[in-house]
Biopython code that builds the backbone (N, CA, C, O; Angstrom):
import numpy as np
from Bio.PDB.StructureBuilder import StructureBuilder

atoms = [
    (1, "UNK", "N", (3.207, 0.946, 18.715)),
    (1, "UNK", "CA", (3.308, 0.733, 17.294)),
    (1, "UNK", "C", (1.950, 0.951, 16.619)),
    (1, "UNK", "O", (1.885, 1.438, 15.491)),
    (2, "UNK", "N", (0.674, 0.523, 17.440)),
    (2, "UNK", "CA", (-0.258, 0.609, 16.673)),
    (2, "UNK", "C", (-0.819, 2.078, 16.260)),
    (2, "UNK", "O", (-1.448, 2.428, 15.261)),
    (3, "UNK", "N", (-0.283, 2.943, 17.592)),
    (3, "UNK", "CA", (-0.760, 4.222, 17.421)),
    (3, "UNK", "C", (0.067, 4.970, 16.174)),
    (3, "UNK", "O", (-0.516, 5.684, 15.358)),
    (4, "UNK", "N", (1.687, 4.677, 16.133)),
    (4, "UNK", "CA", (2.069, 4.930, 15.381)),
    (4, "UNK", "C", (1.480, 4.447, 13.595)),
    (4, "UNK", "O", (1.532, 5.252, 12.665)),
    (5, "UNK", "N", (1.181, 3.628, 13.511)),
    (5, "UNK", "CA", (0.626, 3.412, 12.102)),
    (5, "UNK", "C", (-0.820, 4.309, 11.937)),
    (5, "UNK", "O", (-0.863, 4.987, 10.911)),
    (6, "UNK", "N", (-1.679, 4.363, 12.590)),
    (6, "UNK", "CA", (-2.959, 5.278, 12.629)),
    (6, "UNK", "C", (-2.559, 6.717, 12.438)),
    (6, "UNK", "O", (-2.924, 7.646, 11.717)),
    (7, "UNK", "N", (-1.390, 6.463, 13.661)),
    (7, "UNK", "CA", (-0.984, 8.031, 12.473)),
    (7, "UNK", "C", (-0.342, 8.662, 11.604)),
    (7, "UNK", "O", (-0.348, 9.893, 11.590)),
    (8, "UNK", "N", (0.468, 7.784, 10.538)),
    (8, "UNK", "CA", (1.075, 8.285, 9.751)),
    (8, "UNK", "C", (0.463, 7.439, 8.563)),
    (8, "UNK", "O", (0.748, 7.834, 7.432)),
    (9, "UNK", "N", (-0.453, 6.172, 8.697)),
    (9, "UNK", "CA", (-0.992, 5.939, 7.593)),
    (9, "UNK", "C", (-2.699, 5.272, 8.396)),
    (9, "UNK", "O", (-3.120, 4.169, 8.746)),
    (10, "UNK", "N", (-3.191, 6.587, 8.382)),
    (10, "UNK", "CA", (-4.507, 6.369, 8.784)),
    (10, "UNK", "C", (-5.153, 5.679, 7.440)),
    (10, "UNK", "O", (-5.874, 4.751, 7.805)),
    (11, "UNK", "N", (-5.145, 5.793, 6.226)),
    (11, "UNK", "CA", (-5.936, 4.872, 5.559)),
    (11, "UNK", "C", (-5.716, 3.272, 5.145)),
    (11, "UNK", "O", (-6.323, 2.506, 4.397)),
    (12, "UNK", "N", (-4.731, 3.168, 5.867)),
    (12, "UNK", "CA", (-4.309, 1.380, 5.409)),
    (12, "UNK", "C", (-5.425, 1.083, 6.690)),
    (12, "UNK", "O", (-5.690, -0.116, 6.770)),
    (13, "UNK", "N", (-5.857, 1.610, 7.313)),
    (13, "UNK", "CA", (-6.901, 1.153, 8.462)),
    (13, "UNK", "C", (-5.920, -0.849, 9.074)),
    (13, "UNK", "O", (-6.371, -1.977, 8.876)),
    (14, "UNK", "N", (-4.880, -0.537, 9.623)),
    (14, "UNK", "CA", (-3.961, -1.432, 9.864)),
    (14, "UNK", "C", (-4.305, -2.210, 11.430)),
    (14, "UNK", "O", (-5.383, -1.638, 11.591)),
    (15, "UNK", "N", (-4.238, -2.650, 12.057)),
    (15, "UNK", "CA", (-4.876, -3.252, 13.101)),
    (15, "UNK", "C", (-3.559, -4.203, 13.841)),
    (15, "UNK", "O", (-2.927, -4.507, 12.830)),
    (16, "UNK", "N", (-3.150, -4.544, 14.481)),
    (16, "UNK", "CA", (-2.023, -5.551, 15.311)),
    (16, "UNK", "C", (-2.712, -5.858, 16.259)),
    (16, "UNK", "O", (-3.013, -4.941, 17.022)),
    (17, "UNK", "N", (-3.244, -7.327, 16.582)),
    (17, "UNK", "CA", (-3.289, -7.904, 17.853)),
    (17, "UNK", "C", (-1.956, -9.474, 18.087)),
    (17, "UNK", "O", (-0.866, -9.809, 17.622)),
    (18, "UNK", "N", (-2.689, -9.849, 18.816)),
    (18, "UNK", "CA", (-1.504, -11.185, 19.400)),
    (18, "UNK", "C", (-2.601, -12.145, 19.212)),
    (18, "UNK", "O", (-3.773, -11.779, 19.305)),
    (19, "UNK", "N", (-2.186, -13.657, 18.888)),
    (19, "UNK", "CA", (-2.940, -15.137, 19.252)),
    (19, "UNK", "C", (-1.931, -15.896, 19.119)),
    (19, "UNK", "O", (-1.185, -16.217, 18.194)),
    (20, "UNK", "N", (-2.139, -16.370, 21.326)),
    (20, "UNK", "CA", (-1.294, -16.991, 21.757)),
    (20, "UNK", "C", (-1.717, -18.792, 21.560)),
    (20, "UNK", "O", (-2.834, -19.303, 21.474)),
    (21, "UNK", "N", (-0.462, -19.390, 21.538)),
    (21, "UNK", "CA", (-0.732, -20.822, 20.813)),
    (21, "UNK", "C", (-1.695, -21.826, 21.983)),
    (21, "UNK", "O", (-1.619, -21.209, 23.046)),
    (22, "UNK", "N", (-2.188, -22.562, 22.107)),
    (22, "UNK", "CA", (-3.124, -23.584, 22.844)),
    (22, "UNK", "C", (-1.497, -24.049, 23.794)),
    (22, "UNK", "O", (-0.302, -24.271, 23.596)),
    (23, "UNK", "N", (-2.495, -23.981, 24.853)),
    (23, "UNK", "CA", (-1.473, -24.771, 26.102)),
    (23, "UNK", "C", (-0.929, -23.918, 26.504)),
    (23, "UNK", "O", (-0.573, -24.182, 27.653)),
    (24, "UNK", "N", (-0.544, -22.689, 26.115)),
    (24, "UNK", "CA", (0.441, -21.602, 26.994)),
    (24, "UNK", "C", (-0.366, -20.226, 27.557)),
    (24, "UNK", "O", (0.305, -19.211, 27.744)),
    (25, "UNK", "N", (-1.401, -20.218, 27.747)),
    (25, "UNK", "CA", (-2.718, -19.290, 28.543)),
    (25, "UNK", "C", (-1.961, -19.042, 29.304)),
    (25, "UNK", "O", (-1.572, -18.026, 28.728)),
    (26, "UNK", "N", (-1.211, -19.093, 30.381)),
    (26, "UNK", "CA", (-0.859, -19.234, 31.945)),
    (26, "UNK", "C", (0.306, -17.702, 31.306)),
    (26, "UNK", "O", (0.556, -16.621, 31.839)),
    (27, "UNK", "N", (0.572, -18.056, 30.536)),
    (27, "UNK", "CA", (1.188, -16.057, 30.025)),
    (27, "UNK", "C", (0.701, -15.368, 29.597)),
    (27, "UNK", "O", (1.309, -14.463, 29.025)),
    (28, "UNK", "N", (-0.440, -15.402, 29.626)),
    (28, "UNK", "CA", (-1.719, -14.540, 28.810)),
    (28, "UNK", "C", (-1.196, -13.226, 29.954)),
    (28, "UNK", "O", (-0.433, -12.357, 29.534)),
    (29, "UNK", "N", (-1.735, -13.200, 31.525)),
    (29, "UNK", "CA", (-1.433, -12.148, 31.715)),
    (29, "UNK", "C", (0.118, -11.300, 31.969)),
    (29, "UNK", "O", (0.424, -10.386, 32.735)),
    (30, "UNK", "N", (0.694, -11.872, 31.215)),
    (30, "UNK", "CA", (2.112, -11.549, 31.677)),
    (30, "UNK", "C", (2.143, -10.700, 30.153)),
    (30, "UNK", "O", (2.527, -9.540, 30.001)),
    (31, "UNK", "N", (1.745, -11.416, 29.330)),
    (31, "UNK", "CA", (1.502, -10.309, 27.577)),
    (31, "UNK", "C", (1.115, -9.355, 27.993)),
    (31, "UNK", "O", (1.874, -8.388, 28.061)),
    (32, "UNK", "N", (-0.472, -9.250, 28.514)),
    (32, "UNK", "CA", (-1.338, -8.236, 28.142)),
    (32, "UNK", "C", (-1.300, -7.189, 29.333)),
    (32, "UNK", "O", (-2.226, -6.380, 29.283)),
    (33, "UNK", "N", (-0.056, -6.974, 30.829)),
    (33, "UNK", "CA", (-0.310, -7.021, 31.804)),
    (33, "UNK", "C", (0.586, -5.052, 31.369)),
    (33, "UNK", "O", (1.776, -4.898, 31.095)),
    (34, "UNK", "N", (-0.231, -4.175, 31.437)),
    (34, "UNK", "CA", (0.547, -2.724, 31.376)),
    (34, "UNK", "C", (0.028, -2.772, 29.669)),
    (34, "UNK", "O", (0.488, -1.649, 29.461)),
    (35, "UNK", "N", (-0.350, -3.028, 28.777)),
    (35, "UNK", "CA", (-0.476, -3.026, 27.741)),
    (35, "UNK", "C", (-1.728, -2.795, 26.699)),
    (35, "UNK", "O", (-2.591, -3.617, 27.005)),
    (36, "UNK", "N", (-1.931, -2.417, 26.175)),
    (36, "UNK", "CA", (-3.753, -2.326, 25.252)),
    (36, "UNK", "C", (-3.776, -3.656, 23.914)),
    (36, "UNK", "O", (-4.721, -3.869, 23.155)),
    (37, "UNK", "N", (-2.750, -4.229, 23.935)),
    (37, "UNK", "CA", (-2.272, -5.461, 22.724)),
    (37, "UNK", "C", (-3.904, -5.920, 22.535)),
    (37, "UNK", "O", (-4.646, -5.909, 23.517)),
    (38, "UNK", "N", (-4.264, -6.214, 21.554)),
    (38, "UNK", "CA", (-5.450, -6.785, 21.283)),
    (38, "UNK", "C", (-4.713, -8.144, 21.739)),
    (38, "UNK", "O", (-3.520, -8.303, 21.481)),
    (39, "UNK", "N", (-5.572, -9.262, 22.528)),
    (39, "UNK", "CA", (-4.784, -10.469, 22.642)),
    (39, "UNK", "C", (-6.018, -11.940, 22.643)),
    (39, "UNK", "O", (-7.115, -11.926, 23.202)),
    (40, "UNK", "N", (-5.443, -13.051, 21.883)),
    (40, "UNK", "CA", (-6.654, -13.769, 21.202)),
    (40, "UNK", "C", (-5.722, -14.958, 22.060)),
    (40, "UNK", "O", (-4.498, -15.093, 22.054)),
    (41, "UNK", "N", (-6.997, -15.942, 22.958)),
    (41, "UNK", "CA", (-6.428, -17.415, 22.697)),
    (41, "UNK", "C", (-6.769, -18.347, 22.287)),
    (41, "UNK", "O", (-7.885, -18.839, 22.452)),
    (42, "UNK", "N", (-5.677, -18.885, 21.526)),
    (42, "UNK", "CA", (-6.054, -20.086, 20.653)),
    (42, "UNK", "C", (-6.812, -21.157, 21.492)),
    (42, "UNK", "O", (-7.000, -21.152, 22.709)),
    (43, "UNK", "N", (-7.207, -22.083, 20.563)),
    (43, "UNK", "CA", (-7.813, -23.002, 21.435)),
    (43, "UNK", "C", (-7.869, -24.590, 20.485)),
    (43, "UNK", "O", (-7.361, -24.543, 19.365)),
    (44, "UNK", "N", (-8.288, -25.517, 20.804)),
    (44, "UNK", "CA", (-8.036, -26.972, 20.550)),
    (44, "UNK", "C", (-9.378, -27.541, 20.272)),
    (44, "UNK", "O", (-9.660, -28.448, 21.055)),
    (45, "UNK", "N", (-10.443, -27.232, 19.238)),
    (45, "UNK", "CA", (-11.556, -26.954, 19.375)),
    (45, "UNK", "C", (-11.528, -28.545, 18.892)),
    (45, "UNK", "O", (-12.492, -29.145, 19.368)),
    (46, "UNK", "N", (-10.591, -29.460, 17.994)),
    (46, "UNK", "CA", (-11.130, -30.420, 17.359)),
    (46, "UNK", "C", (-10.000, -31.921, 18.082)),
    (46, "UNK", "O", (-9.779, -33.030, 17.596)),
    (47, "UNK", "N", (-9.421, -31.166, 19.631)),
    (47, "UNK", "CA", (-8.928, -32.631, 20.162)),
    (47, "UNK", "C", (-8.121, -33.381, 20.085)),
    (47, "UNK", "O", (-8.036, -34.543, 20.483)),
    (48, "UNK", "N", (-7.113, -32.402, 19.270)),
    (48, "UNK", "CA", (-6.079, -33.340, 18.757)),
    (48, "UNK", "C", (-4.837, -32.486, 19.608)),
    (48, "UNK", "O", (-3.751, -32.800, 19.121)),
    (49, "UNK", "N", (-4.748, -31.893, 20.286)),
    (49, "UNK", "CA", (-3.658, -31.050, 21.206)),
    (49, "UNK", "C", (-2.804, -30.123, 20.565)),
    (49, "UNK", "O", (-1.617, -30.136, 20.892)),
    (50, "UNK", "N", (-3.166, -29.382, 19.777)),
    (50, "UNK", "CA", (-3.145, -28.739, 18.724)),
    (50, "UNK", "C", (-3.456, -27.459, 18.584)),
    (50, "UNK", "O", (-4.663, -27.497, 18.341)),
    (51, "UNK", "N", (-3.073, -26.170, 18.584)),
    (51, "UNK", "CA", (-3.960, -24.917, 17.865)),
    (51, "UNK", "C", (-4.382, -25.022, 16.614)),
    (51, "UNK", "O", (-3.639, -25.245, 15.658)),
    (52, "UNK", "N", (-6.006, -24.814, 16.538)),
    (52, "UNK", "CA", (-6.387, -24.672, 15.566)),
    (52, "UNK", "C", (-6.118, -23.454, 14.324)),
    (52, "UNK", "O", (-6.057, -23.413, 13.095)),
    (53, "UNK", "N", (-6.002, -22.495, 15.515)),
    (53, "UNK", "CA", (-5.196, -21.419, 14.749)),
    (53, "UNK", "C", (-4.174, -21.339, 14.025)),
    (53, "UNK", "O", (-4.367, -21.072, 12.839)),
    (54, "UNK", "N", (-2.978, -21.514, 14.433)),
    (54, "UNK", "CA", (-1.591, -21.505, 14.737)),
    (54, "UNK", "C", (-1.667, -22.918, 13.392)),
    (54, "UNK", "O", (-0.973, -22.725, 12.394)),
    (55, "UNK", "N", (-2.358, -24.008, 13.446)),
    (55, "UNK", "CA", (-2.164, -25.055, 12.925)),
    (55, "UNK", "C", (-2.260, -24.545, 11.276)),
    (55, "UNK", "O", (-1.365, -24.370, 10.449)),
    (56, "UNK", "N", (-3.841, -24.380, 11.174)),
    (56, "UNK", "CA", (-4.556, -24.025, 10.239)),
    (56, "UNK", "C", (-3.682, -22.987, 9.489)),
    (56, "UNK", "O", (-3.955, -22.984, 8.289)),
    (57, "UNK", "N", (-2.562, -21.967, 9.891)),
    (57, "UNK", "CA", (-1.882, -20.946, 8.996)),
    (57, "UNK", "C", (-0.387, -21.012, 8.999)),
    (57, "UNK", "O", (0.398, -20.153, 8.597)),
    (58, "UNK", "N", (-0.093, -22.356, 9.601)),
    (58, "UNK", "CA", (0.939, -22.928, 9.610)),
    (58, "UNK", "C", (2.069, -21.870, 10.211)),
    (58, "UNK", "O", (3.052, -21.716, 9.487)),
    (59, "UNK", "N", (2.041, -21.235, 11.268)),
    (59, "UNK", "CA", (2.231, -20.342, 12.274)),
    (59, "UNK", "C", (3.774, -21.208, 13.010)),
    (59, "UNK", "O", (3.971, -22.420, 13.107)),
    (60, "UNK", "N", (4.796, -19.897, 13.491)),
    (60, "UNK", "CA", (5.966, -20.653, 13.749)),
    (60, "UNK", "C", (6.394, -19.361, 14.840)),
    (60, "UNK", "O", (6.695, -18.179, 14.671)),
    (61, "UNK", "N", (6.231, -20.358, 16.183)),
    (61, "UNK", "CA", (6.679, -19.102, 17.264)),
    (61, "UNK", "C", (7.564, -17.827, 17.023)),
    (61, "UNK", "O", (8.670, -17.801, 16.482)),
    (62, "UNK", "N", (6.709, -16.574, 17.636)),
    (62, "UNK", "CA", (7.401, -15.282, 17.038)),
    (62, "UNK", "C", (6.654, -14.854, 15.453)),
    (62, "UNK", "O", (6.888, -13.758, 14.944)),
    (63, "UNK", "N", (5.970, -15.625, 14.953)),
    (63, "UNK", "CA", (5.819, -14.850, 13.651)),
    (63, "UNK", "C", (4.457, -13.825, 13.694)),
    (63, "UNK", "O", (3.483, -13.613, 14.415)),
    (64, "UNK", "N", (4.987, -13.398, 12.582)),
    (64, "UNK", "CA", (4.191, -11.978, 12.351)),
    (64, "UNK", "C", (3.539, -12.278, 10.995)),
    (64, "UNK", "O", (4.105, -12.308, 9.903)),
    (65, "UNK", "N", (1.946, -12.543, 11.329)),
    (65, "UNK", "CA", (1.611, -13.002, 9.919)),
    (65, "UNK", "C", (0.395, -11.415, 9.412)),
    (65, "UNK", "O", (-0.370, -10.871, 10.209)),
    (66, "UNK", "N", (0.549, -11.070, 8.135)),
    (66, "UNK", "CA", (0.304, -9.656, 7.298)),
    (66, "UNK", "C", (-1.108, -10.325, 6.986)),
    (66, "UNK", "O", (-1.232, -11.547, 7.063)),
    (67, "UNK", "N", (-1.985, -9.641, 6.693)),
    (67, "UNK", "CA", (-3.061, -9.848, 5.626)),
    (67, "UNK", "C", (-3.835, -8.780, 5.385)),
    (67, "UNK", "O", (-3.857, -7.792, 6.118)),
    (68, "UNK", "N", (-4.551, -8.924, 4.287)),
    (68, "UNK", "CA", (-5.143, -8.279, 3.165)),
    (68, "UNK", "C", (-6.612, -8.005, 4.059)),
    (68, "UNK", "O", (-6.781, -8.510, 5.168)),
    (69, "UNK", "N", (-7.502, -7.239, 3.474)),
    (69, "UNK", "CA", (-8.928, -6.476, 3.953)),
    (69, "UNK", "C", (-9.491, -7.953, 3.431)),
    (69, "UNK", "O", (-10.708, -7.902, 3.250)),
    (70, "UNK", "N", (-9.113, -8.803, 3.244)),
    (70, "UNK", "CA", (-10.373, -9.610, 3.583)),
    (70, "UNK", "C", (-9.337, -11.134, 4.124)),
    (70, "UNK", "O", (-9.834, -12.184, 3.716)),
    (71, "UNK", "N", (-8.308, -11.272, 4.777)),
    (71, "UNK", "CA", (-7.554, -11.699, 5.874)),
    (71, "UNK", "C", (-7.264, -12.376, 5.713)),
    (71, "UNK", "O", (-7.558, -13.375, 6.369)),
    (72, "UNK", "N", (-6.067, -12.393, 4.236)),
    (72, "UNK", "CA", (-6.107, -13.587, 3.573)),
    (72, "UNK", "C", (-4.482, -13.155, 3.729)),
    (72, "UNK", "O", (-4.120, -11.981, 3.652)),
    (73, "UNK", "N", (-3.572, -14.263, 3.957)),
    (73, "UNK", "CA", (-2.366, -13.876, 4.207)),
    (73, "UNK", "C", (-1.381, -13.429, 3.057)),
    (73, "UNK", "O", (-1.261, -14.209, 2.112)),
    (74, "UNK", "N", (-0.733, -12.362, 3.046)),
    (74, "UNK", "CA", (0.504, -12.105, 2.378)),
    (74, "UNK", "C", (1.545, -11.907, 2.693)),
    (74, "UNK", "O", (2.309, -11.368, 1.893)),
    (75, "UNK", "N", (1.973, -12.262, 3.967)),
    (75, "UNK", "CA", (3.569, -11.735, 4.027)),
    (75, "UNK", "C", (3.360, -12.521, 5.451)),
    (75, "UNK", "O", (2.262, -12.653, 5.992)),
    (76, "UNK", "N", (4.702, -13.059, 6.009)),
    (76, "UNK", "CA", (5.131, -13.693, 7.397)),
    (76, "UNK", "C", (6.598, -13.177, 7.647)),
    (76, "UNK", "O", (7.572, -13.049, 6.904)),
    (77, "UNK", "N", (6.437, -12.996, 8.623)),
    (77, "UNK", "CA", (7.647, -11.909, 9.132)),
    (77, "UNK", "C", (7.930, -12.473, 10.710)),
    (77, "UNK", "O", (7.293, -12.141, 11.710)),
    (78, "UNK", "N", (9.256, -13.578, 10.634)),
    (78, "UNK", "CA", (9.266, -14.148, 12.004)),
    (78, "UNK", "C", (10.706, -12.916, 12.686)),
    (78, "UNK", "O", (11.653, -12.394, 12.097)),
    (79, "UNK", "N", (10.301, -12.854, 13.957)),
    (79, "UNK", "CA", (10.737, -12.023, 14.862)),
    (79, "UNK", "C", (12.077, -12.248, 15.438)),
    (79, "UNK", "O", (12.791, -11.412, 15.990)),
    (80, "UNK", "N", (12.396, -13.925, 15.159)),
    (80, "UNK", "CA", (13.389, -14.808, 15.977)),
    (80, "UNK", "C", (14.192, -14.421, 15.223)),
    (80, "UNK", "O", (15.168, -13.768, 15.592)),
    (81, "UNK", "N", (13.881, -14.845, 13.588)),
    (81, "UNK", "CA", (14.663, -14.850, 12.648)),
    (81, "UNK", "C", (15.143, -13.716, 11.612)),
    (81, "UNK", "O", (15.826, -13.817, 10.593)),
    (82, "UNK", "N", (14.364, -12.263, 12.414)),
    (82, "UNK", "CA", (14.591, -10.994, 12.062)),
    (82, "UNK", "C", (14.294, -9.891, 13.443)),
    (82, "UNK", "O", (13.175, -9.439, 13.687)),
    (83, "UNK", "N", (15.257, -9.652, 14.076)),
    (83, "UNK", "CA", (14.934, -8.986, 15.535)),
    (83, "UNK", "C", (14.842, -7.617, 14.926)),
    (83, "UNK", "O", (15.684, -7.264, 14.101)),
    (84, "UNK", "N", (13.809, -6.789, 15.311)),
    (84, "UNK", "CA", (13.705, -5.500, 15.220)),
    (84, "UNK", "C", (14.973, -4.709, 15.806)),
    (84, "UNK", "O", (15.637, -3.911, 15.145)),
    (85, "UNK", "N", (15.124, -4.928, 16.665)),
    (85, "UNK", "CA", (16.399, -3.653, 17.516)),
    (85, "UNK", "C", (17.397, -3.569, 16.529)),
    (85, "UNK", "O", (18.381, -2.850, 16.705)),
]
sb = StructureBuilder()
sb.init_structure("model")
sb.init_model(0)
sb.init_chain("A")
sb.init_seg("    ")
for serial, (resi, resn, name, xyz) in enumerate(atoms, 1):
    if name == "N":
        sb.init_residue(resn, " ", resi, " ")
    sb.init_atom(name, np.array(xyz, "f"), 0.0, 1.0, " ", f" {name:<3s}", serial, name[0])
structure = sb.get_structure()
């Protein structure tokens, strides 16, 4: 997919990686395993058992969150609740 957007809209300069939620690492290589996925893990930086990530953008397994050149969110697009195929 990513190659596909570079090439039919090389100037949205568009980017897709993954950030997987705190506590579930142990599938990190099962994501990224045959794949180039940019892939980020969350982490629990402030102790409360929690992604800080995931917390902070109010993130809901499967979603697909959009943002703007300076990464500010506009659009959430969950996967569960809209299957591509």
């Amino acid at each position: 997919m990513q190659q596909e957007l570079d090439t039919e809209n090389p100037s949205l300069n568009i980017n897709i990686l993954g950030v997987n939620e705190f506590g579930h690492d142990s599938g990190n290589t099962l994501v990224t395993d045959g794949t180039d996925l940019p892939w980020l893990q969350d982490i629990d930086d402030n102790g409360d058992n929690a992604s800080d990530t995931w917390e902070s953008w109010d993130v809901q397994f499967r979603d697909v969150i959009v943002t703007d050149g300076a990464n500010e969110q506009v659009a959430v697009y969950n996967l569960t609740n809209n299957d591509l195929a």
